[in-house]
C-alpha positions in Angstrom: -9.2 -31.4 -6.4 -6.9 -32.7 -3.7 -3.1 -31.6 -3.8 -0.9 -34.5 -5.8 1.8 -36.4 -3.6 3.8 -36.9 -7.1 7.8 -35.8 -6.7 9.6 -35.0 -9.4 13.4 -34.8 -9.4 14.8 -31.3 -11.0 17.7 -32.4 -12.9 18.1 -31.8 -16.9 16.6 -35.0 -17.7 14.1 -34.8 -15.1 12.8 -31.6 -16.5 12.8 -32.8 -19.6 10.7 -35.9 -18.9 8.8 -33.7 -17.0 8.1 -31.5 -19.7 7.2 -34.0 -22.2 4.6 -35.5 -19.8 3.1 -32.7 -19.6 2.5 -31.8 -23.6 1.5 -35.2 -23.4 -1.5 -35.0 -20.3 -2.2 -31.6 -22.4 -2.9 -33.2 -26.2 -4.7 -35.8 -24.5 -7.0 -33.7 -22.5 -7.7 -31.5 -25.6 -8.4 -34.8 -27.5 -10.9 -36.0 -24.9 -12.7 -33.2 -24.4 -13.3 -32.3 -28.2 -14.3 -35.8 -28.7 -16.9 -35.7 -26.0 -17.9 -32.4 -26.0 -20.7 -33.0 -23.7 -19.4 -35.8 -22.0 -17.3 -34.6 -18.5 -17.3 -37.7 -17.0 -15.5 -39.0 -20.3 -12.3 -36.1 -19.7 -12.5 -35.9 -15.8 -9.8 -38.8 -15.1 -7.4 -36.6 -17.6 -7.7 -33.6 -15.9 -7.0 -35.0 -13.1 -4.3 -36.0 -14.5 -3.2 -33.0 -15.5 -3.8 -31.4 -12.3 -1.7 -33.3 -10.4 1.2 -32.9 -12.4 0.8 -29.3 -12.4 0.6 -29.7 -8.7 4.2 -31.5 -8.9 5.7 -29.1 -11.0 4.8 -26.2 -8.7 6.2 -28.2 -5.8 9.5 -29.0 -7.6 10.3 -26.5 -10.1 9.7 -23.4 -7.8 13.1 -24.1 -6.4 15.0 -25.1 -9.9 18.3 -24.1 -10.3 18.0 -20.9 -11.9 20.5 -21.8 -14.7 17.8 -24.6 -15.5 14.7 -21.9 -16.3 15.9 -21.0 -20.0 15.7 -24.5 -20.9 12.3 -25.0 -19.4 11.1 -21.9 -21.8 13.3 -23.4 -24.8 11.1 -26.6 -24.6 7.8 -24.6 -24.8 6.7 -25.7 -21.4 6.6 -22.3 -19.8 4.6 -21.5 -23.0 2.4 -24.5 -22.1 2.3 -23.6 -18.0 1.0 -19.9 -18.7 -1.3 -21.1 -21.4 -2.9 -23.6 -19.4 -3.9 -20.3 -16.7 -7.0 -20.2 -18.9 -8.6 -23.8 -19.0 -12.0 -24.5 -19.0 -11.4 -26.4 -15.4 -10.6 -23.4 -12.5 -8.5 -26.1 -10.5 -6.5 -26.6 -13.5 -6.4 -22.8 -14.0 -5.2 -22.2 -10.9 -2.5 -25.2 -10.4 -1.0 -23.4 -13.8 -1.2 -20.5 -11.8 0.7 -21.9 -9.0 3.3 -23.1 -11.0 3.7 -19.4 -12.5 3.8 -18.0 -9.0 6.4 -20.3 -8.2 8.3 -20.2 -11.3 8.8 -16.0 -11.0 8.5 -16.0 -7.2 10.9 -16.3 -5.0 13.4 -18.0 -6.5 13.0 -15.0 -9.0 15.1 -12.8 -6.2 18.1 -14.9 -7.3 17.9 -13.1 -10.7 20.3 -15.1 -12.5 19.4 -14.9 -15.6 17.1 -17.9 -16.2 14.3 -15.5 -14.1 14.8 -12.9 -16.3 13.7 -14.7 -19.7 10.4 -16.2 -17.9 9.8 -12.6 -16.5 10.6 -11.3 -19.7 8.0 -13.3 -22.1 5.4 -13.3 -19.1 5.7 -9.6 -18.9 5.5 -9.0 -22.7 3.8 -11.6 -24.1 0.7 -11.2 -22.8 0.9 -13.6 -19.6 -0.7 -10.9 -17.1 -3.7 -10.4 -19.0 -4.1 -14.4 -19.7 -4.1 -14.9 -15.4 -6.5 -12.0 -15.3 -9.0 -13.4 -17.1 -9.2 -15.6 -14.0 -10.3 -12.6 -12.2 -13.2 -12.8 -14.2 -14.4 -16.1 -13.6 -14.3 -16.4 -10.4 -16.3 -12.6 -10.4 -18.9 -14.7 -12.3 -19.3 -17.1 -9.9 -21.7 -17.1 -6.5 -19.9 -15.7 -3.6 -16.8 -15.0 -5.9 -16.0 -18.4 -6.2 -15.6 -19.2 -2.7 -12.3 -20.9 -1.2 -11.3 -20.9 -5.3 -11.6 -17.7 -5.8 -9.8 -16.4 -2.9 -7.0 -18.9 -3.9 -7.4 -17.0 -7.7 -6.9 -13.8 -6.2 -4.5 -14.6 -3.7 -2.3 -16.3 -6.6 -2.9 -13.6 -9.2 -1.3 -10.9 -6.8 1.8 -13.5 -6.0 2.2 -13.6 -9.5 2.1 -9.5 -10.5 4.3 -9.0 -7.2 6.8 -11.4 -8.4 6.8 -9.9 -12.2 7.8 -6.5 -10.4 10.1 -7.1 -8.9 12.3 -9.3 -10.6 12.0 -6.6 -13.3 13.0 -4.5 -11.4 15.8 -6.2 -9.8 16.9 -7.4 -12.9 16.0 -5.4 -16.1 19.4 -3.2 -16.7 18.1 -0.2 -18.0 15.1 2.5 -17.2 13.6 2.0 -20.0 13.2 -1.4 -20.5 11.7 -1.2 -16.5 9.5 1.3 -17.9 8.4 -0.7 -20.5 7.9 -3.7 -17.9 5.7 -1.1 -16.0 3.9 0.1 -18.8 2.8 -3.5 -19.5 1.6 -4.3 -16.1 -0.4 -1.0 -15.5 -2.2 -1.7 -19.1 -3.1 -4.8 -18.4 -4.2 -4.8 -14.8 -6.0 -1.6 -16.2 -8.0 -4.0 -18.1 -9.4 -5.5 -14.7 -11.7 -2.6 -12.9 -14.6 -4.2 -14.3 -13.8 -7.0 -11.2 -12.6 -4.0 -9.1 -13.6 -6.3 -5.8 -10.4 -8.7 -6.5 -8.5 -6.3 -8.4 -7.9 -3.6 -6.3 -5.4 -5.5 -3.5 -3.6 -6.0 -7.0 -3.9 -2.7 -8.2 -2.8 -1.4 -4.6 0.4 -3.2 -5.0 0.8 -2.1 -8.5 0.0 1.7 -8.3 3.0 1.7 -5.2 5.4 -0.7 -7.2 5.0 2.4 -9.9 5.5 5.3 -7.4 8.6 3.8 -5.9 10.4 3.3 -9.4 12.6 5.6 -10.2 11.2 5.5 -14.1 7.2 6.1 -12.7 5.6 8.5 -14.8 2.0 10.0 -14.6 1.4 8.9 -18.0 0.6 5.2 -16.7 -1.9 6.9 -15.0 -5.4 9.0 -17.0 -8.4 10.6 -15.2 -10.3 7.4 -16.2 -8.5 5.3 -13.6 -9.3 7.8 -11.0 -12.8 8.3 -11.7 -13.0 4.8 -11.1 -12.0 4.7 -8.1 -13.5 7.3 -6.4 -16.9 5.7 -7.7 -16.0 3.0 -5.7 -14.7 4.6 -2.8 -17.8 7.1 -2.9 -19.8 3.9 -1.9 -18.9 4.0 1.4 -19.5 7.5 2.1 -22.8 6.3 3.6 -22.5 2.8 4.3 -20.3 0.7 6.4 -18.1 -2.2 5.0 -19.0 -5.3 5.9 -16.4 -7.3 8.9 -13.4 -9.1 6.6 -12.9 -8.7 2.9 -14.8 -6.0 2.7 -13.0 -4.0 5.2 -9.8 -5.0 3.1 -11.2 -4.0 0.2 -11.8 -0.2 1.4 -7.9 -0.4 2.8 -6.6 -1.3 -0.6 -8.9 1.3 -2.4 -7.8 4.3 0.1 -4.2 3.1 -1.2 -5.1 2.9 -4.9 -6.7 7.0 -3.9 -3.4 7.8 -2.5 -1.2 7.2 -5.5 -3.7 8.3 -8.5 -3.9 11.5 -6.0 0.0 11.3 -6.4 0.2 10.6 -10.0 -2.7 12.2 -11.4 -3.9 15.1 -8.9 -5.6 17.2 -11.9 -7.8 14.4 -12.5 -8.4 14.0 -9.0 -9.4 17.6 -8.3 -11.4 17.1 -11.8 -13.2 14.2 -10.6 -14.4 16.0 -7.2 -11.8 13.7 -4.7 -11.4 16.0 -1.9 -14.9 17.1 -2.3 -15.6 13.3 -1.7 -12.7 13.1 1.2 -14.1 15.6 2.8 -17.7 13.9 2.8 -16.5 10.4 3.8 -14.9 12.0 6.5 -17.7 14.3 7.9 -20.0 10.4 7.8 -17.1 9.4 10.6 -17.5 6.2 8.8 -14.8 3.4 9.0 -13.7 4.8 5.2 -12.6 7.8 7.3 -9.4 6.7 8.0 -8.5 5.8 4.3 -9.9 9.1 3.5 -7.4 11.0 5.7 -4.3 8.7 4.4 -5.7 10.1 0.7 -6.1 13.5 2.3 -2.4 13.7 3.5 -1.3 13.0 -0.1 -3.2 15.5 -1.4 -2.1 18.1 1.2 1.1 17.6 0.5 0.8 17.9 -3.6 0.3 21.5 -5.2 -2.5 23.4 -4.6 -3.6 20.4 -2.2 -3.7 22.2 1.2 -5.6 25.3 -0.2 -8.3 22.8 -2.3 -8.7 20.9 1.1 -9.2 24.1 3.2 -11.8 25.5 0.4 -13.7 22.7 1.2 -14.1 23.3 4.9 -11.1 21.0 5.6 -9.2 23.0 8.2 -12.4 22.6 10.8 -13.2 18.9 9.4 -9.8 17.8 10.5 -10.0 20.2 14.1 -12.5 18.1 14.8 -10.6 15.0 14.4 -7.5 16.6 15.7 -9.5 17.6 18.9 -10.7 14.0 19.0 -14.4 14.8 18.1 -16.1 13.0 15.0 -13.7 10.6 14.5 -14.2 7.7 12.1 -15.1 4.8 13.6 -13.5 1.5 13.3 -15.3 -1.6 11.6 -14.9 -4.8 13.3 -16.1 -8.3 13.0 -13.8 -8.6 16.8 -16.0 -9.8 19.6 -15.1 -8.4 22.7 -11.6 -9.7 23.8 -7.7 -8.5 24.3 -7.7 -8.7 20.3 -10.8 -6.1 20.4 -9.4 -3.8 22.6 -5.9 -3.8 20.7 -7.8 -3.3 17.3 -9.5 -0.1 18.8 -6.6 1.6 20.6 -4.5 0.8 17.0 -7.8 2.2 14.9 -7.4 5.3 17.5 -3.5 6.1 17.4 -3.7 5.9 13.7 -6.5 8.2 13.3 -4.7 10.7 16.0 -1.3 10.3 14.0 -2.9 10.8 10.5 -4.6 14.0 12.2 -1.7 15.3 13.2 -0.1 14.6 9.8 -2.2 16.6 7.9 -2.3 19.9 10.4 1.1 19.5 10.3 1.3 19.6 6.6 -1.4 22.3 6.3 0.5 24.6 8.3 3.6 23.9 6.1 1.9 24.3 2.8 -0.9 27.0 3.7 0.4 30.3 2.4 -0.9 33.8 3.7 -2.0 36.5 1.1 -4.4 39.1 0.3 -6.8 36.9 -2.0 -7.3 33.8 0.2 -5.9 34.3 3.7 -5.4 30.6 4.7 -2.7 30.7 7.0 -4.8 33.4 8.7 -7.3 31.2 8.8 -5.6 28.1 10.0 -3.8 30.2 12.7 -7.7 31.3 14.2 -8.5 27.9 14.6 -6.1 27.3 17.1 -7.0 30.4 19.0 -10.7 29.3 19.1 -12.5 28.3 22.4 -9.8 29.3 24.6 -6.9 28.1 22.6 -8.0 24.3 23.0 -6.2 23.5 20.0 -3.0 24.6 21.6 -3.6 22.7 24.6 -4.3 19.6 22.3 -1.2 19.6 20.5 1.5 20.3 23.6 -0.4 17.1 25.0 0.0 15.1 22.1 3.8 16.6 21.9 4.7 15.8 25.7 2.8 12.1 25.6 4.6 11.4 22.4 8.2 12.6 23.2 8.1 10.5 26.1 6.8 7.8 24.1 9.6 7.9 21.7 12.1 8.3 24.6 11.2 5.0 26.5 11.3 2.6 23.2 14.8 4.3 22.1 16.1 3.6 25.8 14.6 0.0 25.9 15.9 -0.8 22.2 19.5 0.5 23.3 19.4 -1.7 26.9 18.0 -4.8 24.9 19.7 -7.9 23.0 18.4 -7.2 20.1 21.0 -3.7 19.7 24.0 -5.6 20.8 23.9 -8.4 17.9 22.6 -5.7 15.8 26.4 -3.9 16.9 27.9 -7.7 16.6 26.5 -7.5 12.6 28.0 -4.5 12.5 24.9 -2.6 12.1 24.2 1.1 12.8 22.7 0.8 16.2 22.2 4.7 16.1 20.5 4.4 13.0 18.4 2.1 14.3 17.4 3.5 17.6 16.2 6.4 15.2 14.0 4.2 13.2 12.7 2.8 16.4 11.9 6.0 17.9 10.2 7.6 14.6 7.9 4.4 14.9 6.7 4.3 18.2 5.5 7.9 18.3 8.5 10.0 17.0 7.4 11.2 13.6 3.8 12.4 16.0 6.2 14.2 18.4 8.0 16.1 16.0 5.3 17.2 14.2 3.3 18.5 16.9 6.6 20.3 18.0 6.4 21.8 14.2 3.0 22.6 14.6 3.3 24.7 18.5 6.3 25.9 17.0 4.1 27.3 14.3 1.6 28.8 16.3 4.1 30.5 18.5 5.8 32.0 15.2 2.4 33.0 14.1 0.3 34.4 17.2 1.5 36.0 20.3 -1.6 34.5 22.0 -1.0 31.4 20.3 2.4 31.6 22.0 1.3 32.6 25.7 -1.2 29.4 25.2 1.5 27.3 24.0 3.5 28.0 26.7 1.4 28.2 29.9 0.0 24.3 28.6 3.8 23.2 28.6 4.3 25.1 32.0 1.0 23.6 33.3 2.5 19.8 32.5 5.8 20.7 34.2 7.6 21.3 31.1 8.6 24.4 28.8 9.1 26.1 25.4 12.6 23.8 25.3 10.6 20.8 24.5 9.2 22.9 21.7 12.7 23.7 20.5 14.5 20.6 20.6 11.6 19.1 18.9 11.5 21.1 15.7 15.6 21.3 15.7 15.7 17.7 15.9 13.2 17.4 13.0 14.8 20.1 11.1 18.4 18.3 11.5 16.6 15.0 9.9 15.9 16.6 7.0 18.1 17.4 3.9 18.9 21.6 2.6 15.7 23.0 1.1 12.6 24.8 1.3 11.5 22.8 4.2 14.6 22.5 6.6 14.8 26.4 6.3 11.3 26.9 7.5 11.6 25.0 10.5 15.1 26.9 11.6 13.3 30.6 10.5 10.6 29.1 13.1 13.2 28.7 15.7 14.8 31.6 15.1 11.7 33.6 16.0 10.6 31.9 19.0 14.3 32.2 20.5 16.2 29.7 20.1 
């Protein structure tokens, strides 16, 4: 159906005439279509109707005055709205969709008030389960309901984004965002069955949840992980198709990340770094979301030693040295926008590699049952300590990396209005330099500063690579000091100064 040109004016009496017209369009709809049960052509002008006054409303009353949105659900109309999410006509569906979207979205920010009490009874009444059921139709239909469906999808996550945050913008205390939470993760729960739309959803959700101060585990059971490393496990062997598909793997790989986060017994249960570990010896493009699950787990208890019992410590040498990388997916002909994909696809498989070593050398303990440290610290003395060479390169291409952006960011424009708004510009240089290769440097530093602690041949390496580039053991030194000063007191912090205390600092 083709968008409505109606305008409708947003004062009291226009949303109550509003309002009214719509109960109205609805009994009459209802009225027509039980009369003529088999008769479409009989109810077709009405939903037409109907849809373009839904079309209206989400035009106009997505940018009502907040103070006006308790009267709206006082006249049953939001009632009506959410109800109407689950008509027999998919444009209708959807245009009540829209107008929830609207209605909670960004006008929700505000959080006046009048949001809160459509957030509220959306939230707790049901509503997220009632827009879901969209999720199935569309599933249902051939090639998931083409241009419809995407819209379905794309609306369904607008409106479980929005519910989330107003909540958690505006809910007072931690448990009633808890109990907002709990809803949402209960009912999206009830959508794996149409995991293909759900999981961009379920992505959003499952990080929403780990960034909340009230996230618990118990949102989360081994259930919800098993399903998703069934999916994920699907593309230990075969390739993702160019476009959705390739999105679809992404937001899975995120969904991995936090159930690895929230619920790592039941991912060790369920075989997940067992699986990790397979998708990334396949070098497939689910490689890369395999390593971003991989980090989390490394960095959870009892991660690092599960990865390195299954072989992980030479699986991701490999990758650190730059061999049996996974390989990137593309629909991209070839073209400036091809070549850009590939060198991104490459610096984030390099980063993520050096991630993980770096986090396996600060989790892997020593000891007389299960030597991993030992074992970690071998690998880098392997084939003529290539390792070591590998990661003063990475160090010395990365700190001068860093070094330009923080330099061009503190000559440009952009730093002196940020000084004129009376912004941290050191701050910000920081956060420039920790994104354009900063948080690589100082991990590698952490890593050679590792392996000089560790091995006296690991050290003589370390150092004759840095000598060899025209540089020395201070760029080792300044890196982990400036990563050590970054961080807070604890357990962390004081490894990195013991590590520059016994390399001579």
């Amino acid at each position: 159906m083709a968008k409505s040109k109606v305008i409708l004016t947003t004062t009291l009496s226009g949303v109550k005439s509003a309002s009214l017209k719509l109960e109205n369009l609805v009994t009459e709809n209802a009225r027509l279509r039980l009369e003529n049960p088999s008769s479409p052509s009989a109810w077709l002008s009405s939903e037409m109707s109907l849809f373009d006054h839904l079309s209206a409303l989400s035009s106009s009353w997505g940018v009502l005055d907040p103070a006006m949105l308790p009267v709206v659900a006082q006249l049953g109309t939001w009632d009506t709205v959410v109800g109407l999410c689950t008509h027999a006509n998919l444009d209708v569906a959807i245009a009540a969709m829209e107008v929830v979207g609207e209605m909670v979205g960004d006008s929700g920010s505000v959080a006046q008030g009048g949001e809160l009490v459509l957030v509220k009874e959306f939230a707790r009444n049901g509503g997220l389960e009632i827009v879901g059921k969209n999720l199935e139709r569309v599933e249902g239909e051939e090639n998931g309901g083409g241009i419809e469906g995407e819209r379905c999808v794309g609306i369904t996550l607008q409106v479980v984004m929005s519910v989330m945050e107003v909540a958690r913008g505006t809910l007072g205390t931690e448990e009633e965002m808890e109990q907002v939470e709990g809803v949402v993760w209960d009912t999206v729960g009830m959508w794996k069955e149409n995991q293909r739309s759900v999981a961009e959803v379920m992505a959003y959700v499952l990080t929403s949840l780990g960034l909340s101060t009230s996230a618990s585990s118990s949102f989360v059971d081994d259930r919800d992980v098993e399903a998703y490393l069934v999916a994920f496990s699907g593309y230990m062997r075969r390739e993702p198709e160019p476009g959705d598909e390739v999105e679809y793997v992404e937001n899975l790989a995120d969904c991995l990340c936090c159930l690895a986060k929230f619920a790592p017994v039941g991912f060790s249960v369920n075989e997940g770094v067992e699986l990790c570990s397979r998708i990334l010896c396949g070098r497939g493009h689910a490689g890369l979301g395999a390593m971003r699950v991989v980090a989390t787990l490394v960095a959870g208890t009892g991660g690092a030693e599960e990865f390195a019992d299954k072989g992980g410590i030479k699986i991701v040498g490999r990758i650190f040295m730059g061999r049996g990388k996974p390989k990137l997916k593309t629909g991209l002909k070839e073209g400036k926008k091809l070549k850009r994909e590939k060198r991104n696809w490459e610096r984030g498989i390099e980063e993520k590699a050096v991630e993980i070593v770096y986090l396996m050398t600060r989790y892997l303990k020593g000891g007389k049952e299960r030597e991993y440290k030992e074992r970690m610290v071998a690998k880098f003395l392997e084939t003529e300590c290539e390792r070591c060479e590998r990661v003063v390169e990475i160090m010395i291409r990365e700190d001068e990396r860093m070094r330009e952006a923080e330099v061009k960011y503190l000559r440009s424009e952009e730093a002196d209005e940020d000084e004129e708004l009376g912004l941290d510009v050191e701050a910000r240089a920081v956060g420039v330099k920790m994104e354009k290769g900063g948080a690589t440097y100082f991990q590698a530093s952490a890593i050679a500063g590792w392996i000089c602690q560790n091995s006296k041949t690991g050290f003589g390496a370390v150092k004759e690579a840095l000598s060899v580039r025209g540089s020395g053991m201070t760029l080792v030194k300044e890196g982990v000091k400036e990563w050590a000063d970054m961080m807070e007191e604890g357990e962390e912090k004081t490894r990195l100064m013991g590590i520059l205390g016994d390399i001579g600092a």
